[in-house]
Every structure is written in structure tokens, then in C-alpha cells.
C-alpha positions in Angstrom: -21.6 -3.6 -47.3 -19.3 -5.1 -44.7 -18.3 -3.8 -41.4 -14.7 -4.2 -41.8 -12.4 -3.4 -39.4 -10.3 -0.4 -41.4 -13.6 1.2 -42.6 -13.4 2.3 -38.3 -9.7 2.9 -38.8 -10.4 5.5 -40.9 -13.2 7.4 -39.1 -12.9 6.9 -35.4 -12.5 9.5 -33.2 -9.2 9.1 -32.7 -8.0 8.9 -36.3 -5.9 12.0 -35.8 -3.6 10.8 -33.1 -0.4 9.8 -34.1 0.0 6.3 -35.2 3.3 5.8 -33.7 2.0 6.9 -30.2 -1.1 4.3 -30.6 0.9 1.7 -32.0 3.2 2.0 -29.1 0.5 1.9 -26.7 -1.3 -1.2 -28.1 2.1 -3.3 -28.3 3.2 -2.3 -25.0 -0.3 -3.0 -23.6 0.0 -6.4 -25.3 3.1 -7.0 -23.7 2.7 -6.4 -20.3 -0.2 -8.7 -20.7 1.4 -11.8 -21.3 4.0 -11.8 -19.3 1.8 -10.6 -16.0 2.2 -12.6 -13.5 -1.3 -12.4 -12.3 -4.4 -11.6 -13.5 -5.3 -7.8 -12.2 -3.1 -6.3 -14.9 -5.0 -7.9 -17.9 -8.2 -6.9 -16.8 -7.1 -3.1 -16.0 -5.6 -3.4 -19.6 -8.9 -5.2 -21.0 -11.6 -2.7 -19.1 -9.1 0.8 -19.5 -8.0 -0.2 -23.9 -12.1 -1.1 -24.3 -12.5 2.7 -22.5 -10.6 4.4 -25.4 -11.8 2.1 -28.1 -15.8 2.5 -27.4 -15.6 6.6 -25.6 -12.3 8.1 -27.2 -12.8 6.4 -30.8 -16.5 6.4 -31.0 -16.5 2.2 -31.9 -20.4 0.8 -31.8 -20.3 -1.0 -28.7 -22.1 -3.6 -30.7 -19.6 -4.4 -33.0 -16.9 -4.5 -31.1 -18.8 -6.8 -29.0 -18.9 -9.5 -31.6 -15.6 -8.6 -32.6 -14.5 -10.1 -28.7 -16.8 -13.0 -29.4 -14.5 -14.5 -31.9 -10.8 -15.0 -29.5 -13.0 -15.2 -26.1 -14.8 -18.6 -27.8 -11.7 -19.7 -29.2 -9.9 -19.1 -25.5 -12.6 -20.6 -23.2 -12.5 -24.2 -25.5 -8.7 -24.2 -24.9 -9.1 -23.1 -21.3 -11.2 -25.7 -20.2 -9.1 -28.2 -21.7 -6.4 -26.4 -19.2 -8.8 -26.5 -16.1 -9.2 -30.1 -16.4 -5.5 -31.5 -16.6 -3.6 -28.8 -14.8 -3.0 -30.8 -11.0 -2.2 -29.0 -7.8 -3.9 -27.6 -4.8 -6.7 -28.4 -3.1 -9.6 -29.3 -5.2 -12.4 -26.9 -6.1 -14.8 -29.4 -8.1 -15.1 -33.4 -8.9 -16.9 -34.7 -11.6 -18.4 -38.1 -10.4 -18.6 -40.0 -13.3 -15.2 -39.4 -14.7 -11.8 -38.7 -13.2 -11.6 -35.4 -13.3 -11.0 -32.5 -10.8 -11.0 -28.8 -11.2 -8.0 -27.8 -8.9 -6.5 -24.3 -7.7 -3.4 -24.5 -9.5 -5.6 -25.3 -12.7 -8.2 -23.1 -12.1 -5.4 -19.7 -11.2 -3.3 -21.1 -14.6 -7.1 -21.2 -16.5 -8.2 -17.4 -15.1 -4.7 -16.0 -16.4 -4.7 -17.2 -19.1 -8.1 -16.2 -19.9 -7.6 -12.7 -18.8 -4.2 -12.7 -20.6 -6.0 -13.4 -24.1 -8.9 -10.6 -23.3 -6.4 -8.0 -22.7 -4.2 -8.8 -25.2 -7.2 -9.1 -28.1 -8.5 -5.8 -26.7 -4.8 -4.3 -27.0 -4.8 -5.7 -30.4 -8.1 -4.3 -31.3 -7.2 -0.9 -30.3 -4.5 -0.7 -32.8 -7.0 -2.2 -35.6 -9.8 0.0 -35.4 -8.0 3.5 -34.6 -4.7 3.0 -37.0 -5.1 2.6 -40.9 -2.8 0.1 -42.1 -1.1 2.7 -44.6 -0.2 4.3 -41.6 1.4 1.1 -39.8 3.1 0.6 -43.1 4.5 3.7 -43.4 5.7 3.2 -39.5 7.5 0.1 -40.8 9.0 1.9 -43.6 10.3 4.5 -41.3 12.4 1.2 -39.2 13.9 1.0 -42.5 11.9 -2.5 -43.0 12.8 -4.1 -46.2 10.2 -2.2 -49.1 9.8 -5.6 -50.4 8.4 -7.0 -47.3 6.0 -3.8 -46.6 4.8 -4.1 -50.2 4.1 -7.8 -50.3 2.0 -7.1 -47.0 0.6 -4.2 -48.7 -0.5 -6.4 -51.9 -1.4 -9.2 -49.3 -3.9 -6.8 -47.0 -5.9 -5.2 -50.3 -6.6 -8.5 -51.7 -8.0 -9.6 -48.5 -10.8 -6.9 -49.0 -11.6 -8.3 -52.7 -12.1 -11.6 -51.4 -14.3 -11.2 -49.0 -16.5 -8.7 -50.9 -16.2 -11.4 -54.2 -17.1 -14.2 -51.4 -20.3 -12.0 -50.1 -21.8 -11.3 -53.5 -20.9 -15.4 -54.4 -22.8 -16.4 -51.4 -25.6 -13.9 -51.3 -26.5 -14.9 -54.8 -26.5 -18.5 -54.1 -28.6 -17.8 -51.1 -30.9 -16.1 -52.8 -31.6 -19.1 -55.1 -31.8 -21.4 -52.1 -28.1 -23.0 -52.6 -27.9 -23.9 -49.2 -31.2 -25.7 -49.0 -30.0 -29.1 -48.1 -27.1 -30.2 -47.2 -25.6 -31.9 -50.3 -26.7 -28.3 -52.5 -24.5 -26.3 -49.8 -21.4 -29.0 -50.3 -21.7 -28.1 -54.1 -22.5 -24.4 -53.6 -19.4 -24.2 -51.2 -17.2 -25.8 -53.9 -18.5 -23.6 -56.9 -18.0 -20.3 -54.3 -14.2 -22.0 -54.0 -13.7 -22.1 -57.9 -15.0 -18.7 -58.6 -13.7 -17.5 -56.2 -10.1 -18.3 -56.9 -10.9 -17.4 -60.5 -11.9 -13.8 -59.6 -9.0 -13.5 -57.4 -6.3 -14.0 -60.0 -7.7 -12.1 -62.8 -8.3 -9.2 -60.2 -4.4 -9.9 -59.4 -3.5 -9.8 -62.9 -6.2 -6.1 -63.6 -3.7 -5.0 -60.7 -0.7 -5.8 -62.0 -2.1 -4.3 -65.5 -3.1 -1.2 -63.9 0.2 -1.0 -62.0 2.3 -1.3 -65.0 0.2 1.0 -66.7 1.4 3.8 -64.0 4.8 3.3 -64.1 5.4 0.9 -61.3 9.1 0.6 -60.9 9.0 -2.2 -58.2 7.9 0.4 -55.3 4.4 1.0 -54.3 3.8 4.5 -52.7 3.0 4.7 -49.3 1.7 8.2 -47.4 3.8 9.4 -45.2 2.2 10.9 -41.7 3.4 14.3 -40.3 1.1 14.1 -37.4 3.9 15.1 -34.6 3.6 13.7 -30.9 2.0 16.1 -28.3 4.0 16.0 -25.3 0.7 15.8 -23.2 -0.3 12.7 -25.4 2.9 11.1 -24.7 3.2 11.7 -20.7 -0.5 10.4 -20.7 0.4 7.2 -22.4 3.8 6.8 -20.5 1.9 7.6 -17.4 -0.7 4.7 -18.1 1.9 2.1 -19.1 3.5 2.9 -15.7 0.6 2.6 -13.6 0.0 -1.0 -15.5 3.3 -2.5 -15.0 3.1 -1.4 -10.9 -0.4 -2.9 -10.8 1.1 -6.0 -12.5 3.9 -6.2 -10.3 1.8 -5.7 -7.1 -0.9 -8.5 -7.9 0.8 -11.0 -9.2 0.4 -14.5 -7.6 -2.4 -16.5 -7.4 -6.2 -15.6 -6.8 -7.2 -19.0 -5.3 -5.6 -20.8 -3.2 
């Protein structure tokens, strides 16, 4: 079984909060974390949205440590691309052998960007792991979206979840009889895992569509509608929060080294 992100959407402790008030919350988050000016603001955003996520919704601090792994790698590759070419300032670090220099300019521009990303991923995984998609759907449906945007993204995000569980069982069972041995058996494994999988994938498309038809489907798929109301409280706490953020941004902003 995999530890997909909306099996926690479903069961963290702050499932019962209203989606609308966490999805406002994460975007604004996200928001005021690109455009800060400096880097304070990101981290307060990064330190106070991975607060809620591992003590209000009860994530395994585990998981949601990997979970970072994946944009903080991706971030630090282009950021040291950035550290290297950005000019300006007095410089911090020479490399010998080759013409480069780590400067201030390049190194402030590196650390805000960097802290930009973590706060923004952390923003974006406190919407993921407390909000069930339905419910983000149904908050879409409710900004009078088009239906047949919200049900193509509704088609699209459950057949994600078939693929990978069809891609794990693939793999596991060519693991199992050591498919992956060498290095010319895990080019042939990875294409037959490519062919079946596809294969699966459309006649699990065409089940759906069977199935669909079967009930009626008139071109709408049904979507639950929440009736979870807004507690003032909740709602001072959160504007409260996005205040204190946006002073903190405006406060710090400018450069760390100089």
C-alpha cells in the first residue's frame, strides 16, 4: 500500500476544518512568499505551515520529511547554478581553478530564492495533506468554474491513483523475478512496465466509462458538497496570522549579506 498524499487528507487532524478557510490560508501563505522581499517571511511561513501540518494535523514527521526532500533537491541544483553567475558585491568565495566567485548579490538572490521555494512547498503541502480534493472541487464548483473543467480534473486526479498502484504491482512483480538484475533486463523491464501499463490504463478508462454509463451519467459527475460553516474564531486566527506575515515581510526585506 502506498502512502499517498490524500489517504492524510482524509484523516488528519484537521480534516474537519473548513476547506475554504485552509485553502485560503495555504494560497495566501504561498503568495506572500514569492513576492517577499526578503527572506524572514518564508521561513516564518515555512517553520509556522510545517507547525500545523505535523501538531494540528497529526502528519508523521517522517513522511512529510521526504515529502520536502523532493522540491528542496530540485531547488538547491538550480540555486547553485544562481550562486555562481549572479555578479555584484563584494565576494564571499573564489574557486581557484575556475572563474568563478560566490558574491553577496548572488548569494542574497540564492538564500531567497531558496527560502521562497521551502515556504511556498510547505504552504502547498498544507493544502495537500489536510483538504481532500472533492472538497477543493467542490470549492471550484462553488466559483461557478466551468463543470467540464472540474470533471476533467476530477477524471484526471482518480486515474492518477490507478496508475501508480498498476505501476507498483508491475514493478514489484518484476522485482521479485530479478527484472532489474542487470542493466539491459531493467531497459526491457521498464519498457514492458510502459506497455502494460498503458494497456491497463485504457481498459480501466473504458470499465469507467462502462460503469458510468451504466448509472446514468448525463455528462455531470457528482461532487459532495461541504456544509462545514466558518467559525469566526478560526477566521480571526487565520486573518490574524496572514497579518503578522505580511508586517514581518515588510519589515525584513532587503538583503541579509552585504
Amino acid at each position: 500500500m502506498y502512502e499517498v498524499l490524500e489517504d492524510f487528507a482524509q484523516t488528519n487532524g484537521l480534516r474537519e476544518t473548513n476547506p475554504g478557510l485552509k485553502l485560503f490560508i495555504g494560497l495566501a501563505s504561498i503568495l506572500l512568499c514569492v513576492s517577499s522581499p526578503g527572506p524572514v517571511a518564508p521561513l516564518l511561513v515555512a517553520a509556522t505551515m510545517s507547525a500545523a501540518i505535523l501538531a494540528l494535523a497529526k502528519i508523521p514527521a517522517r513522511f512529510y520529511a521526504r515529502l520536502l526532500l523532493v522540491p528542496v533537491s530540485f531547488s538547491v541544483m538550480s540555486i547553485a547554478v544562481i550562486l555562481f553567475i549572479t555578479a555584484g558585491g563584494a565576494v564571499l568565495l573564489e574557486v581557484p581553478a575556475l572563474p568563478l566567485a560566490v558574491t553577496a548579490d548572488g548569494a542574497n538572490l540564492a538564500l531567497l530564492l531558496l527560502t521562497r521555494v521551502f515556504g511556498g512547498m510547505c504552504s502547498l503541502y498544507f493544502i495537500a495533506l489536510t483538504t481532500p480534493m472533492t472538497e477543493i472541487f467542490d470549492i471550484l464548483r462553488r466559483l461557478r468554474v466551468p463543470a467540464a473543467f472540474i470533471d476533467l480534473s476530477l477524471l484526471t486526479y482518480r486515474f492518477i491513483f490507478i496508475l501508480i498502484e498498476e505501476a507498483g504491482q508491475i514493478y514489484r512483480s518484476q522485482v521479485m523475478r530479478l527484472g532489474y538484475g542487470r542493466f539491459r533486463e531493467s531497459v526491457q523491464s521498464f519498457g514492458m512496465l510502459a506497455g502494460v501499463l498503458f494497456i491497463r490504463t485504457w481498459e480501466s478508462g473504458e470499465a469507467l466509462m462502462l460503469a458510468m454509463d451504466a448509472r446514468c451519467y448525463d455528462g455531470r459527475l457528482g461532487i459532495p458538497a461541504d456544509s462545514r460553516p466558518v467559525s469566526i474564531p478560526a477566521l480571526a486566527t487565520a486573518l490574524l496570522y496572514l497579518s503578522a506575515v505580511f508586517g514581518v515581510s515588510l519589515s525584513t526585506g532587503g538583503p541579509v549579506l552585504v
